[in-house]
C-alpha distance (Angstrom), angle and dihedral (degrees) to the residues before:
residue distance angle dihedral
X1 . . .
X2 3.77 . .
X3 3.91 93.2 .
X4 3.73 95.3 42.8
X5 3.74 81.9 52.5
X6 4.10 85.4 40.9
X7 3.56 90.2 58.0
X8 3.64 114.2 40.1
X9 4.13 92.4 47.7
X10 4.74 79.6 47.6
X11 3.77 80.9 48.1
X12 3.52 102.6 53.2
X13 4.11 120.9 119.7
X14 3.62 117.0 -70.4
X15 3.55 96.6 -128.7
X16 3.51 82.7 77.0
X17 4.12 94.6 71.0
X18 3.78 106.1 85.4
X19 4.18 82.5 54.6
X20 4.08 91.0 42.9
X21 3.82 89.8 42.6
X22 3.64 99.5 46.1
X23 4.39 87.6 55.4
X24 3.91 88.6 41.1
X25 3.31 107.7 51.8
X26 4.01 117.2 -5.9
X27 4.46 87.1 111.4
X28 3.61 84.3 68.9
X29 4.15 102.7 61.6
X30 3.58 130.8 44.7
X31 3.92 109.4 -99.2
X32 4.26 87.1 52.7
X33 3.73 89.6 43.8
X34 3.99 98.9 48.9
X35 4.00 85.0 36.6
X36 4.29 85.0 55.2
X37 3.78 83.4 44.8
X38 3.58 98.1 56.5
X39 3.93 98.2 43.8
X40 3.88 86.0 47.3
X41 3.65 94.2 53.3
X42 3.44 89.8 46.6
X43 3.17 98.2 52.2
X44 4.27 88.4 44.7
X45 3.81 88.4 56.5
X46 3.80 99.4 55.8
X47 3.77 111.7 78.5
X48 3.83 98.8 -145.6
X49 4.11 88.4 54.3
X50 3.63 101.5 40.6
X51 3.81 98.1 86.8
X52 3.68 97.0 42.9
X53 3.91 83.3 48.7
X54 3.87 96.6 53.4
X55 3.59 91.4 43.9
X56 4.06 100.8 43.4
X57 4.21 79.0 54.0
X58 4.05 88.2 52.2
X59 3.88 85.0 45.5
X60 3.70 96.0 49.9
X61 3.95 92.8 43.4
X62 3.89 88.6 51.8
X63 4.19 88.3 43.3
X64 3.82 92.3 50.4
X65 3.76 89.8 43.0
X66 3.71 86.1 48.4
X67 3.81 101.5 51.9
X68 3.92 90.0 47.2
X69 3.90 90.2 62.0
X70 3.83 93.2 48.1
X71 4.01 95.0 42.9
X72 4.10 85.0 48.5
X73 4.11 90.1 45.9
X74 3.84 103.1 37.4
X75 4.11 96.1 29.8
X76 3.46 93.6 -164.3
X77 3.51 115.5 174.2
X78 4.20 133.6 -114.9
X79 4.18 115.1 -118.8
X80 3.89 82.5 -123.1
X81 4.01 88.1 63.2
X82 4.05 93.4 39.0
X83 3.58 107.3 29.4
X84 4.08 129.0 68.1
X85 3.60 107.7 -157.1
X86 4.37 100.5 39.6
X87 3.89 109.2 136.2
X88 3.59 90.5 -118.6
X89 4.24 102.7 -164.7
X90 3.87 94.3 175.7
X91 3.69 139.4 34.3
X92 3.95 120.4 -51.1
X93 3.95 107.1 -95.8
X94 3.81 101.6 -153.7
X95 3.86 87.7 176.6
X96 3.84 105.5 106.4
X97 3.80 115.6 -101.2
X98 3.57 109.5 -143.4
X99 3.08 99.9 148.1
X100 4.16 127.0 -2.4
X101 3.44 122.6 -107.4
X102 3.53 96.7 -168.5
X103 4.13 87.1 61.3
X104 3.37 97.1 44.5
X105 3.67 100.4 49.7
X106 3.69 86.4 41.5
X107 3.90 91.5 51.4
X108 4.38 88.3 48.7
X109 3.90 89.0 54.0
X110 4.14 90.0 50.4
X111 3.79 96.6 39.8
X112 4.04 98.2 45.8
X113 3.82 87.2 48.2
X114 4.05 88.3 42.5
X115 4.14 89.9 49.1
X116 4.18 86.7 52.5
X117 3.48 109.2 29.7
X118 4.07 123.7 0.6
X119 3.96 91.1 -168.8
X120 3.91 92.6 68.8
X121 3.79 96.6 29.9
X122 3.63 90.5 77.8
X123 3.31 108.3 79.4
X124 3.85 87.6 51.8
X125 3.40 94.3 56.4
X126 3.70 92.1 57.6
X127 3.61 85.1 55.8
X128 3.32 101.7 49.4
X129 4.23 84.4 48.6
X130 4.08 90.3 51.9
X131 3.73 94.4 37.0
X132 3.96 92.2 52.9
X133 3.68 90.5 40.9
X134 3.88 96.1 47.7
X135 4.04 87.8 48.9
X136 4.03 81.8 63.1
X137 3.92 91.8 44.8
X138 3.48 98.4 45.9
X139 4.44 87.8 54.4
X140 3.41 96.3 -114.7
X141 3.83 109.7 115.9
X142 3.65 129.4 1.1
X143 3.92 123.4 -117.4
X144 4.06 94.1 -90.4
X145 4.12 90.7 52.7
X146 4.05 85.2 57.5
X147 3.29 102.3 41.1
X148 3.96 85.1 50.7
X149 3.55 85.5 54.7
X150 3.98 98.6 50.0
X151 3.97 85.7 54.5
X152 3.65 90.8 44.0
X153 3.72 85.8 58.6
X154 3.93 104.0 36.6
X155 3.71 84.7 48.7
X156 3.59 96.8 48.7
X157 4.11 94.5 40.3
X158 3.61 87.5 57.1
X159 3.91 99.1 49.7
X160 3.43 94.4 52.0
X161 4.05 91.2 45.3
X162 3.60 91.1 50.8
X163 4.32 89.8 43.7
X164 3.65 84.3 56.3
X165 3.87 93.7 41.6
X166 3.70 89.7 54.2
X167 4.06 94.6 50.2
X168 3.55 88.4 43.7
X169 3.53 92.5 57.6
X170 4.11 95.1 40.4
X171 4.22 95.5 41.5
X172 3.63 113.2 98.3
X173 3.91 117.7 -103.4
X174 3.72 121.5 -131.8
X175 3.69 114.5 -128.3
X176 3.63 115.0 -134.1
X177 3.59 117.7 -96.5
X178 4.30 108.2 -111.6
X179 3.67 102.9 -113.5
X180 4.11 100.7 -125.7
X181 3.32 120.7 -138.4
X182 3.70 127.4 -110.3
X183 3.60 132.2 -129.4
């Protein structure tokens, strides 16, 4: 099932490619890079979105660490490595592809905006959807490696949410200062 699934989402139209693309690999040039920048700061300089922004970037640094250990325990290997015929639309990955990084950190962004505030967590849900998705079209992992990788994230997302809930909770509080009056 996963390669008939691998190979009709490899096999879908090429007019698809600059969309794929774009969710596959714009972090690694300039334009997607300073276009990342420029939602992060935004999202850094508005009060309400800069905790859920520091901790989605906690949850995507424990993700990606994540899906390195499994990939280097479970070396399973990428359909661009195994299989002949894959529509490969980037550059062969011979790394093994356990579980995709790209998902999972994807999937840690979505959920840690989804645990704080479900308006803005959709658009990063569609993201994680199209970048999981365009990890399949572009031949690099099959369906099961990015599906791995969404759980990877979710799961990870949530610890740290619920780590930080817990401190939260335990950290002292600091009581407002009584405004004295003035004479």
């Amino acid at each position: 099932m996963d390669l008939i699934l691998f190979r009709w989402i490899n096999n879908w139209p090429d007019w698809l490619d600059a969309l794929f693309y774009f969710f596959s690999e714009a972090t690694k040039e300039t334009p997607g890079r300073i276009a990342l920048g420029l939602v992060l700061g935004y999202c850094l300089w508005k009060p309400h979105l800069r905790g859920p922004t520091l901790l989605a970037l906690i949850a995507v640094g424990v993700a990606n660490a994540t899906t390195d250990v499994l990939k280097h325990v479970f070396q399973a290997a990428r359909p661009c490595v195994e299989l002949m015929d894959v529509n490969l639309r980037v550059g062969k990955l011979t790394s093994f592809g356990t579980a995709s990084a790209h998902s999972a950190n994807m999937a840690a962004v979505a959920t840690a905006f989804f645990m704080r505030f479900r308006w803005a967590s959709w658009p990063w849900i569609a993201s994680a959807i199209l970048t999981g998705l365009s990890r399949i079209y572009v031949g690099v992992h099959y369906p099961y490696q990015v599906l791995l990788g969404w759980l990877v994230g979710i799961f990870c997302a949530y610890v740290v949410m619920k780590t930080w809930d817990a401190y939260d909770q335990k950290r002292p509080k600091l009581e407002p200062e009584a405004a004295t009056p003035v004479e």
